[in-house]
N, C-alpha and C positions, 0 to 999 in steps of 0.2 A: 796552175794558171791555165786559163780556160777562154784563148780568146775568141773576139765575136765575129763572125761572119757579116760581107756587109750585107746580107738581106736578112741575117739575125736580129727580133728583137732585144731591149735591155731587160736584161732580167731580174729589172728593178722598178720601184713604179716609177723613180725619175732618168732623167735621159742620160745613155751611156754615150758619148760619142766614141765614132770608132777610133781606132788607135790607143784610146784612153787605158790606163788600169785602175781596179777598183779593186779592194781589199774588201772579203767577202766573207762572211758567217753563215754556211748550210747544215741545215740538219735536216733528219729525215720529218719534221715538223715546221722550218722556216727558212729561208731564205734572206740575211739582213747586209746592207752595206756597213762595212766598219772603216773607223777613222780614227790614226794614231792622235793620242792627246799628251801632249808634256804634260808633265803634274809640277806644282811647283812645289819647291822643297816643303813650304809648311804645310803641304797636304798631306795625311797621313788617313789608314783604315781603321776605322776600331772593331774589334772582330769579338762577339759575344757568343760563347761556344752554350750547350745543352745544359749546362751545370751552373751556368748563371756567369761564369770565368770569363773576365775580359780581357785583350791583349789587344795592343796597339802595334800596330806596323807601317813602314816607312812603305809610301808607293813608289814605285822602282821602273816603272811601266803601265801605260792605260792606253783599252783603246773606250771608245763610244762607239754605240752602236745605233743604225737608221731605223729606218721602218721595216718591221718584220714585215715579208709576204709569205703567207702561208703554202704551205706545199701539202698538205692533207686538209681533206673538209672537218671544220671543229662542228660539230653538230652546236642548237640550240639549248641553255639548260632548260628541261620539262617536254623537249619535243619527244614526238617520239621514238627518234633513233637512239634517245640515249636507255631509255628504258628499255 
């Protein structure tokens, strides 16, 4: 945990107030806020593996996730940096 200075902006596009804590998803590609979700019992994952094989599982734990903010430039497709 990483907290914010008060002359720190939020390092999110929406407002952190200080004091607040915010559960957070970084990678060296995005920056996202997360938020724990109950799942209710009749939710369940159906999971379709490479071979065609399906298996269903109980969710046990979920979070959602906000708006990614990027943390590296994605070039355009066709521009020229990707070529």
């Amino acid at each position: 945990m990483e907290p914010l200075q008060a002359q720190e902006e939020s390092p999110f596009i929406g407002q952190l107030d200080p004091g607040k804590h915010q559960l957070a998803i970084e990678t060296g590609m995005y920056r996202a806020p997360g938020f724990a979700y109950t799942t209710p019992p009749t939710d369940f994952l159906l999971i379709r593996n490479a071979t065609g094989a399906m298996s269903l599982r109980e969710l046990t734990g979920c979070f959602a996730v906000g708006q990614q903010v990027p943390a590296m430039r994605a070039p355009v497709p066709g521009s020229r940096d990707v070529r």
